[in-house]
NUVO-209171 format. One record per residue (C-alpha): z, x, y; residue in one letter. Coordinates in steps of 0.001 Angstrom, whole numbers, padded with zeros to 6 digits, always signed. Each point is the difference from the previous one (the first is absolute). Example, Ala and Ser with C-alpha at 12.3 -4.5 7.8 and 13.67 -1.06 7.14 Angstrom:
# NUVO-209171
+007800+012300-004500A
-000660+001370+003440S
This chain:
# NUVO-209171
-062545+008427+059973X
+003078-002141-001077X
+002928+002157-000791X
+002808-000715-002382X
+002949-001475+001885X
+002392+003243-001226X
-001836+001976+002804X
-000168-002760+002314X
+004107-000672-000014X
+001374+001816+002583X
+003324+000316-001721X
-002268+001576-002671X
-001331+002614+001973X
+000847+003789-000689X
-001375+003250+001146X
-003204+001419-000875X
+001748+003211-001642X
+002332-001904-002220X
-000665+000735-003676X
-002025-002365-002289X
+003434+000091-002343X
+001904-000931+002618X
-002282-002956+001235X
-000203-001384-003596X
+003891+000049-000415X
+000573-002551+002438X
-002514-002842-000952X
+001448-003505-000575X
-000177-001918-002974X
-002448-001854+001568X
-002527+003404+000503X
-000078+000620-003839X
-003625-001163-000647X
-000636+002579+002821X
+001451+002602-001572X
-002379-000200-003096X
-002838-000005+002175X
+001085+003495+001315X
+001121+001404-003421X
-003604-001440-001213X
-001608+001578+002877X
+001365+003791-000457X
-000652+000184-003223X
-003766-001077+000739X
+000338+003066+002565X
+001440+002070-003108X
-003028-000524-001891X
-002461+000882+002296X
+001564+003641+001023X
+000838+000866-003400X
-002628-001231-002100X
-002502+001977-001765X
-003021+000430+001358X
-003214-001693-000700X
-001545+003476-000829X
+001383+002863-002155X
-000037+003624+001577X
-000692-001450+003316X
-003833-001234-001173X
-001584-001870+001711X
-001582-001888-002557X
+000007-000631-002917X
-001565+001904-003110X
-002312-002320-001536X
-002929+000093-002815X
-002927+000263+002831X
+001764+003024+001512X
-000012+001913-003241X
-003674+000162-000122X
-000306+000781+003402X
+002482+002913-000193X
-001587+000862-003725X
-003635+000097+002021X
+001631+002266+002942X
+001670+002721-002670X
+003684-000787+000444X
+000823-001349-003498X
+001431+002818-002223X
+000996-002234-002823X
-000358-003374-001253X
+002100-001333-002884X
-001027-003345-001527X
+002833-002347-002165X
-001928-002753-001826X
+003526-001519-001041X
+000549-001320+003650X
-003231+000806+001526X
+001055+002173+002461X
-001226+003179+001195X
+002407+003118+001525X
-002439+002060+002689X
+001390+003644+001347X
-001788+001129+003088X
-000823+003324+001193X
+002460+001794+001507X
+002762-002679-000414X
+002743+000225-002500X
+001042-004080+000060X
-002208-002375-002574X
-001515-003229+000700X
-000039-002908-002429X
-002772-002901+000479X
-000711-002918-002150X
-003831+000248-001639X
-002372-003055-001080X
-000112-000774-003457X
-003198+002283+000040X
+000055+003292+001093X
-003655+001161-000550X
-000344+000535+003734X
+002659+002413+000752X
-001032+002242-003570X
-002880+000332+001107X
+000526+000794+003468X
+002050+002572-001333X
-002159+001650-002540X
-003075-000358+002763X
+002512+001997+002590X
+000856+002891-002794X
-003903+000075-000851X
-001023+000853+003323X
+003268+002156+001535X
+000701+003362-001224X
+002854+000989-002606X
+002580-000078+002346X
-000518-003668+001644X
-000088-001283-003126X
+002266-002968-000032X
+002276-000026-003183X
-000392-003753-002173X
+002252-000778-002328X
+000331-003524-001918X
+003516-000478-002061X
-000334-001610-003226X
+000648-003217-001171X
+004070-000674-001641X
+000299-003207+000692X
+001280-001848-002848X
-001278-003335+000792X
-003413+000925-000756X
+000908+000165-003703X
+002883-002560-000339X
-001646-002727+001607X
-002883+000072-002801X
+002813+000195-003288X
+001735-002395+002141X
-003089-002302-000207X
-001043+000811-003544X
+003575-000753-001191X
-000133-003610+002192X
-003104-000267-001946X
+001709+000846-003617X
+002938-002797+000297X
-002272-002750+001367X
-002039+000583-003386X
+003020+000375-001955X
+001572-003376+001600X
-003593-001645-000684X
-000108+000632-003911X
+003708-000923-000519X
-000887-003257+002048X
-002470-000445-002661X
+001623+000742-003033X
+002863-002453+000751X
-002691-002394+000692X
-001694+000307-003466X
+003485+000119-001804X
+000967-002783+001784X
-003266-001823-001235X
+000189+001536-003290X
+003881-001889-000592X
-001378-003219+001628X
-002636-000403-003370X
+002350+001701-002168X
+003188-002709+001442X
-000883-002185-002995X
-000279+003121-002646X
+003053-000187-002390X
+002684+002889+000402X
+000444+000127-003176X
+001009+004001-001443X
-002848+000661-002803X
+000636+002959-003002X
-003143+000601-002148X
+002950+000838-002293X
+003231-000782+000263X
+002172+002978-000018X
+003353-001083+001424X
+002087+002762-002133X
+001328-003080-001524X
+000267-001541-003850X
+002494-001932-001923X
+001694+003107-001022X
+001298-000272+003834X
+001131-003082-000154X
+003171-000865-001497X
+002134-003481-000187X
-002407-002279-000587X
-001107-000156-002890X
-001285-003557-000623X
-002364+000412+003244X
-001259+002963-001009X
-001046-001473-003446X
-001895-002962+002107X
-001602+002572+001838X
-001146+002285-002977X
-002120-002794-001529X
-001668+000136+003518X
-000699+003470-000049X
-001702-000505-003752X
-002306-002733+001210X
-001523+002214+002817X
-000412+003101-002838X
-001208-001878-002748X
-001658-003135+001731X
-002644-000543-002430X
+002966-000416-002825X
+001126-002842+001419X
-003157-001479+001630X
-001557+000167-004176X
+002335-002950-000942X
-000183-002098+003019X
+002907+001787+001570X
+000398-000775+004213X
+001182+003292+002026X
+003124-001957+002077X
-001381-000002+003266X
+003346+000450+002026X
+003941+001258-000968X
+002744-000814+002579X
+002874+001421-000065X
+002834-001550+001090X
+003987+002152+000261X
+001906+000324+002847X
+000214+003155+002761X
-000402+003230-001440X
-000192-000535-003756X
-003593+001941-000669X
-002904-002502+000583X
-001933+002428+001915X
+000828+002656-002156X
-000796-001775-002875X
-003842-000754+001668X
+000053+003613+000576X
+000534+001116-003458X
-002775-002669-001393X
-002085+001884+002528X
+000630+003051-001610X
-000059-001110-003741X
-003712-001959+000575X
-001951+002695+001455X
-002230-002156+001602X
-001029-000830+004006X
+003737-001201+001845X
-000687-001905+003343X
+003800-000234+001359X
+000680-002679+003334X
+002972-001408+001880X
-000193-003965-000216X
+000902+000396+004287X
-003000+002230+000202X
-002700-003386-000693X
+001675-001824+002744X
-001178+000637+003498X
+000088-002261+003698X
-003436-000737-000604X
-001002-002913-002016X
-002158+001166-003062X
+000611+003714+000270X
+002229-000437-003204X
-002756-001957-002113X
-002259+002513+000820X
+002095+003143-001497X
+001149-002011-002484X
-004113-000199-000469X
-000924+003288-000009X
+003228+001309-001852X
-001444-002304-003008X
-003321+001719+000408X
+000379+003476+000094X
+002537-000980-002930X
-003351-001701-002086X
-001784+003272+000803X
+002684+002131-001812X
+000884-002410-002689X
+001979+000182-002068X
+002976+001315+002469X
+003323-000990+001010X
+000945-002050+003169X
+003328+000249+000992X
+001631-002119+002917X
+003402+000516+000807X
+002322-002084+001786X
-002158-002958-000538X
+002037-003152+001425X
-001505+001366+003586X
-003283-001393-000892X
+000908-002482-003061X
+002255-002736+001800X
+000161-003492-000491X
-002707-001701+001899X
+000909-002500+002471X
+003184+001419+000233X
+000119+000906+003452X
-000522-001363+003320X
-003409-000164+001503X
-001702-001335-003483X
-002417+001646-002594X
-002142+000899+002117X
+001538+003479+000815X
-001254+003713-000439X
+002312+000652-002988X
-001096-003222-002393X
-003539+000875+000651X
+000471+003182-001179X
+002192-001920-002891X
-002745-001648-000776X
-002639+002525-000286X
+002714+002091-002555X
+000233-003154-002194X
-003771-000136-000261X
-000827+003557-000256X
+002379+000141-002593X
-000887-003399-001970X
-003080-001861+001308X
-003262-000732-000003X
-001220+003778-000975X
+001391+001735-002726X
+001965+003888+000991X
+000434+001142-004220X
+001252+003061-000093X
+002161+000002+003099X
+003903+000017-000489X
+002181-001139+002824X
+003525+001386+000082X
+002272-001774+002816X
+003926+000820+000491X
+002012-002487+002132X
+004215-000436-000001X
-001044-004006+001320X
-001610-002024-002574X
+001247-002795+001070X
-002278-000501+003199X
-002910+000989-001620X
-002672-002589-000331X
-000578-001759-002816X
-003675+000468-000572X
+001128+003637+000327X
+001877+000157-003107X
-002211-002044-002425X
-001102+001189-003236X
-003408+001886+001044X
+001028+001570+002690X
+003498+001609-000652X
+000020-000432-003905X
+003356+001289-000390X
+002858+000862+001767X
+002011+002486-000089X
+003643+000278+000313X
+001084+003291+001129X
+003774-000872+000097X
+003534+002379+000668X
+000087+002791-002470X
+002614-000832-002639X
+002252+003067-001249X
-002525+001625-001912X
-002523-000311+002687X
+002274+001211+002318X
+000751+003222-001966X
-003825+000803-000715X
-000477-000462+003617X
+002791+002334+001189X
-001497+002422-002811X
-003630-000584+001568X
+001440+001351+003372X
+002293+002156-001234X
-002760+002137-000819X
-000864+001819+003289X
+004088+000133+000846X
+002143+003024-000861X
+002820-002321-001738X
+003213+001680-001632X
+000489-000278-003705X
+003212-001782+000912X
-001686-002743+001493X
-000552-003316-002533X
-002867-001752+000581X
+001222-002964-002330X
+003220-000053+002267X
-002130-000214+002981X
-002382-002851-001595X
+003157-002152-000928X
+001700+000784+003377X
-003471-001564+001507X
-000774-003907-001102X
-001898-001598+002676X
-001997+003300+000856X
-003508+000382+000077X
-002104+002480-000509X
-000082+001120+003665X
+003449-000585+000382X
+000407+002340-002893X
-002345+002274+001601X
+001402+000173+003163X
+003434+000134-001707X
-000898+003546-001403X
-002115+001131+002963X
+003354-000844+001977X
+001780+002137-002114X
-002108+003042+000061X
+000177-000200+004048X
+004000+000078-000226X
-000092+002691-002809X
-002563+002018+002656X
+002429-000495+003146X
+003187+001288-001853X
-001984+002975-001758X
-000151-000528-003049X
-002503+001510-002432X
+000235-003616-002569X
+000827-003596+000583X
+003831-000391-001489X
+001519-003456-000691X
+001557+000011+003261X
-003029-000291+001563X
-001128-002823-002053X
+003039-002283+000974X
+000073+001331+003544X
-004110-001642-000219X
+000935-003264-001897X
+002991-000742+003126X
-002711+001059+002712X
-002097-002364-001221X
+001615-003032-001402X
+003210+000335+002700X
-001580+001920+002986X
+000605+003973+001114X
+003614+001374+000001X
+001396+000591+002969X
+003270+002068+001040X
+003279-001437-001734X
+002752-002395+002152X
+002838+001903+001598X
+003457-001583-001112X
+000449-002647+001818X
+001024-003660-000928X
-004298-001038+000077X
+000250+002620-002933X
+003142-001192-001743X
-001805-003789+000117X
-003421+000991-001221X
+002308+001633-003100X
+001490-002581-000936X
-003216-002502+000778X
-001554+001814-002195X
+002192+000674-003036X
+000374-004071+000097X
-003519-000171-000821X
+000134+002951-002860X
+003130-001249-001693X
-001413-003306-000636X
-003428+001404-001209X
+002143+001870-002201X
+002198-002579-001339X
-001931-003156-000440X
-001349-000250-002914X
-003770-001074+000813X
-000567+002538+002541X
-001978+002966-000043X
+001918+003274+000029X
+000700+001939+002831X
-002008+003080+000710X
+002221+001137+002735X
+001837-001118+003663X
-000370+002352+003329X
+001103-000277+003574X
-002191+002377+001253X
-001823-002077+002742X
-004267-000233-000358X
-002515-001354+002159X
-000411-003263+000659X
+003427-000663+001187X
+001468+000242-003723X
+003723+001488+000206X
-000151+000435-003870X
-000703-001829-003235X
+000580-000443-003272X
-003055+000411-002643X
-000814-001560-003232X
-002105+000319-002948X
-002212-002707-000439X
-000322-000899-003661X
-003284+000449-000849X
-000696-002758-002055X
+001161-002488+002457X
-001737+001960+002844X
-003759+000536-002108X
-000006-003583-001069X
+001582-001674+002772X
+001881-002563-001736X
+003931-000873+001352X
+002739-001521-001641X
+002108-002096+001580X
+003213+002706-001133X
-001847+002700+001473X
-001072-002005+003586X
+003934-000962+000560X
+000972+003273-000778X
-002302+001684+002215X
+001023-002430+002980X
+003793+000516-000964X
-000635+004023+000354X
-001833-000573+003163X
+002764-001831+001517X
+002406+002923-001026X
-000696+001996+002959X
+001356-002883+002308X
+002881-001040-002793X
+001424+003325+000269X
+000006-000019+003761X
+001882-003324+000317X
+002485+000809-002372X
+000945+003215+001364X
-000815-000230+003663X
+000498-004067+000600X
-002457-002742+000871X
+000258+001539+003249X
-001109+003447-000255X
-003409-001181-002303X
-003082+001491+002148X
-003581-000923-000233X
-000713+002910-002493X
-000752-002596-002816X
-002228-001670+001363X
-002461+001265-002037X
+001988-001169-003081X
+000162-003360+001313X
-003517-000106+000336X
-000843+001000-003523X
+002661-002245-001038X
-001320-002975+001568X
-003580+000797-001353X
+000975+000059-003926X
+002191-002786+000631X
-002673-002391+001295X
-002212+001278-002279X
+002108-000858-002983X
+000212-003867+001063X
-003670-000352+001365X
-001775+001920-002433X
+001802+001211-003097X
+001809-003733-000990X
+003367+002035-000149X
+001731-002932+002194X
+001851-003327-000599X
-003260-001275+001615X
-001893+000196-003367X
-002907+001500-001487X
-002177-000793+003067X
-002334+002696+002122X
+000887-001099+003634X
-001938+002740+001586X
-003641+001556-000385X
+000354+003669-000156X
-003583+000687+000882X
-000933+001694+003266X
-002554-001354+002422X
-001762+002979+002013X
-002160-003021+001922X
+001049-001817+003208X
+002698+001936+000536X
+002017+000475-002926X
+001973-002761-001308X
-001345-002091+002501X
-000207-003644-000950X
+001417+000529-002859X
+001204-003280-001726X
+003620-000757-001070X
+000154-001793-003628X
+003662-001338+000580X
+001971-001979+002349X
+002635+001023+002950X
+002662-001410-002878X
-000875+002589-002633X
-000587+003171+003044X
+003834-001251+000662X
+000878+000243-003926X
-002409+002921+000255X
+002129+001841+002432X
+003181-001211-001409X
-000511+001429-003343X
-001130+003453+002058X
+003248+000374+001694X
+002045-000995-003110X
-001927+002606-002429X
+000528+002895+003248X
+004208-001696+000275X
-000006+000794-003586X
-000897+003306-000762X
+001961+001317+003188X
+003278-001661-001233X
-000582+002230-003375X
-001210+003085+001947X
+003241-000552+002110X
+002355-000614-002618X
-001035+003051-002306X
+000348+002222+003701X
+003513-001243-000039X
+001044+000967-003594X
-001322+002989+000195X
+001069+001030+003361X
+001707+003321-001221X
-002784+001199-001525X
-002080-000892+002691X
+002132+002096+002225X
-000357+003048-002376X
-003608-000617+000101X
-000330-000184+003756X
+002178+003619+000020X
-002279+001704-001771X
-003209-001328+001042X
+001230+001046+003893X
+000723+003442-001263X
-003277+000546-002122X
-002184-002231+001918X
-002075-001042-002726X
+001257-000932-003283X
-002728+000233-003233X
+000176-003368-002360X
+001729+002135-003371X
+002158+001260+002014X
+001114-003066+002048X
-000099-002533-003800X
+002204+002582-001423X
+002554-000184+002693X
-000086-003869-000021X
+000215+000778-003898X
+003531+001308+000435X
+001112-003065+001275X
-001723-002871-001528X
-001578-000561-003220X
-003670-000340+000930X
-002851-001742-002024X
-001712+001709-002662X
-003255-000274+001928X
+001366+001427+003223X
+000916+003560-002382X
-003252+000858-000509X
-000778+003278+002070X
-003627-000529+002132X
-001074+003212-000867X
């Protein structure tokens, strides 16, 4: 046998009593895989002497499921305990205190009855004792709710799969059904009594409302029910509330539809509601049909790119001949609202379809002031509060504007705690709405001491030119939007309900507009101007233009240069065609500039004789921060002799 060459050195050699630590110590670097082999080896040697042995209680062999009966046959079995949980059995012998534990067979019918044959034939007292433990294992009753449950959600999953199968096919064959909202009758809350401000549309409208009571008064002499009324008013002026109150009056079926709710991605889905909308509205004739914002279905046909042969003209084109084709629909009114009748289609608006047409215009000052009292009735509103101020305060509004106006001042009276709505909150609501939300005042600083004198430029001049309209009041208390302050007029309401300029009133108006930037150049220098005006300049520029291209208030003559119109096809004014040459745009913009030179000359030169008074102005408006119109004309007042017209209080 081949040794390993550590035994075989001589120089390696050592004596037979050295210790196995002290033989190990000295091995090379070049012994190490040697070492491991030994470490390996005694703990191999380890295992062997101090292992347990193969056979508990120094047995021989082991206890196993043939013994048992041969031991239960021979007497020696005391006891026998049986666990059906693990299927194991626990035997005690005779005359032994220790317990053995064997593993059974699934079926134990063997050993029970060896058992109950043994106690049968032995006396009492060899009797061996049986005992079988009862059943807690959980499983057995989890494992079939466990499956039951599985069974519940796959059933549950299965009907829900089939229910969004059938509503899925129930919208696919109702896809073409029109959306339309039906009332058997219309009860909106609504009637004329509601509706304030317009009083000429609601007159229109009445008539309607008598043909579909008394339709067989009419229909006696030859009388036709109109078979559509569009009305036509800008933004928020009441056409939906006025179909609404019609609604209400007529007592009779109301189908109500958004023009954008015919239109869909796929081609004759709009023809079809437009289809069915007609029929269900046959069924229930007479009734009312009301489509609002129509100009989403109603445009100009082969206005667009792509052609006429689009999903919207199709559905166009089933409207016009539901409405006014081959078939009669007597009996059927349809109401449409629309702030565009300009892109409407022609065969739209033809007697026969839309009979008449409505114009639901701005609320003059009487309209205004039975619309604030319309509102006014669900607001606590102080008995100093004066609804005719407020409606002369307000041209231009509508009626939402009006009703948001008062709605914004019940929110303001609610935040500072206040039991009614005081004037206060009324002009705090009119500035948050026409100027923007207040916001916290300048600190003293020369931005401030600018904006104050920017701003009394503008006021003085509304105040002393004679054409103007008076001043309501000036502020420098900043608001949103990047405005540092402002100075508010009065419109006069004639000028602002009819819409008719002089050519006094225009120059004036562009003078007092320039008086912002006037005052800043004659009491800061050319220098120090900022871009604060350029707002002015804007507005400026835009009445100035206006007044040579449109109005004929120009050495250029009585001559429209310009079409005031506005195209909403092709993007905008797109191809628009110009009706004069580059000679007359240079006279054009010539007489522009000249008109704007002008006006700030004046605006300058009045700055500059009144420059003491527009110091004392500019002193108190930085100390009070916002100076009210009678107060501010009766300090100018003091100083100058101001026109008749410019006296009258606004109040």
């Amino acid at each position: 046998m081949e040794q390993h060459p550590y035994f075989d050195s001589p120089q390696n050699r050592r004596p037979a009593d050295r210790s196995l630590k002290n033989a190990t110590s000295r091995i090379s670097k070049k012994s190490k895989p040697f070492l491991w082999r030994w470490v390996l080896g005694l703990m191999l040697c380890q295992s062997m002497v101090l292992g347990a042995p193969a056979f508990a209680d120094g047995k021989e062999e082991e206890f196993t499921y043939s013994n048992l009966l041969e031991k239960i046959e021979a007497g020696q079995v005391a006891r026998v305990e049986i666990n059906p949980v693990n299927n194991k059995a626990t035997i005690s012998l005779k005359g032994q205190e220790d317990t053995e534990e064997i593993d059974l067979f699934a079926e134990n019918s063997e050993l029970i009855e060896t058992i109950r044959d043994n106690n049968r034939e032995n006396a009492q007292e060899n009797n061996i004792e049986l005992e079988i433990k009862s059943s807690k294992d959980p499983s057995a009753t989890i494992v079939p709710i466990a499956n039951i449950f599985l069974i519940i959600l796959l059933l549950v999953v299965l009907v829900a799969i089939v229910r969004r199968s059938a509503a899925s096919s129930g919208q696919a064959l109702n896809f073409g059904k029109s959306r339309a909202k039906f009332q058997m009758e219309a009860k909106t809350g609504i009637v004329f009594e509601d509706v304030a401000g317009i009083n000429e549309a609601k007159e229109e409208l009445q008539e309607v409302v008598t043909f579909l009571k008394e339709t067989e008064r009419f229909t006696s002499i030859g009388a036709r029910i109109p078979r559509g009324v569009l009305l036509i008013g800008p933004p928020g002026t009441g056409k939906t509330l006025l179909a609404k109150a019609v609604a209400g009056e007529a007592g009779v079926p109301f189908f109500s539809i958004s023009g954008s709710e015919f239109v869909e991605m796929f081609v004759g889905v709009g023809a079809s509601r437009v289809r069915d909308l007609f029929k269900k509205a046959k069924e229930n004739a007479p009734c009312l049909v009301f489509i609002d914002e129509i100009d989403a279905v109603g445009r100009q046909r082969g206005a667009g790119y792509g052609g006429g042969n689009d999903e919207r003209e199709q559905t166009l084109n089933q409207l016009l001949t539901e409405m006014d084709g081959f078939e009669g629909n007597t009996g059927i009114i349809v109401i449409a609202a629309t702030n565009r009748p300009d892109v409407l289609d022609t065969a739209l608006l033809r007697p026969g379809r839309f009979d008449r047409q409505v114009m639901v215009d701005l609320p003059d000052r009487k309209g205004r002031l039975g619309i604030l009292e319309v509102h006014a009735r669900t607001k606590k509103i102080s008995k100093d509060v004066s609804l005719e101020l407020v409606a002369r305060r307000t041209p231009g509004f509508s009626g939402a504007d009006l009703a948001n106006l008062l709605n914004e001042a019940a929110i303001l009276t609610a935040r500072r705690r206040k039991e009614e709505i005081t004037p206060l909150e009324i002009d705090d609501a009119v500035d948050r709405i026409t100027i923007g939300l207040k916001l916290k005042p300048l600190l003293d600083s020369k931005k401030k001491c600018m904006t104050a004198y920017h701003e009394v430029g503008h006021a003085l001049l509304a105040t002393l030119l004679e054409h103007s309209d008076p001043l309501n009041k000036v502020t420098i208390i900043p608001r949103s939007g990047g405005i540092e302050g402002f100075s508010q007029q009065v419109l006069n309401e004639e000028t602002a309900d009819s819409g008719l300029y002089t050519r006094a009133w225009i120059l004036d108006r562009i003078t007092m507009a320039l008086g912002g930037r006037a005052a800043d150049a004659e009491v800061f220098g050319e220098t120090e101007i900022d871009s604060g005006s350029a707002n002015d300049i804007g507005r400026v520029t835009d009445l100035a233009r206006k007044m040579v291209t449109l109005y004929g208030m120009s050495d250029l003559g009585q001559v429209a240069l310009e079409n005031p119109n506005n195209e909403v096809f092709l993007g905008g004014d797109w191809g628009t065609r110009v009706e004069y040459s580059e000679k007359v745009a240079a006279r054009i913009d010539r007489e522009v500039r000249e008109i704007a030179f002008l006006c700030y000359e004046k605006a300058r030169s009045l700055i500059r004789e009144h420059r003491i008074l527009v110091d004392r102005l500019v002193e108190i408006l930085l100390e009070q921060e916002t100076i009210e119109g009678e107060q501010f004309r009766k300090i100018v007042s003091e100083s100058v002799n101001l026109p008749q017209k410019q006296l009258v209080s606004t109040s």
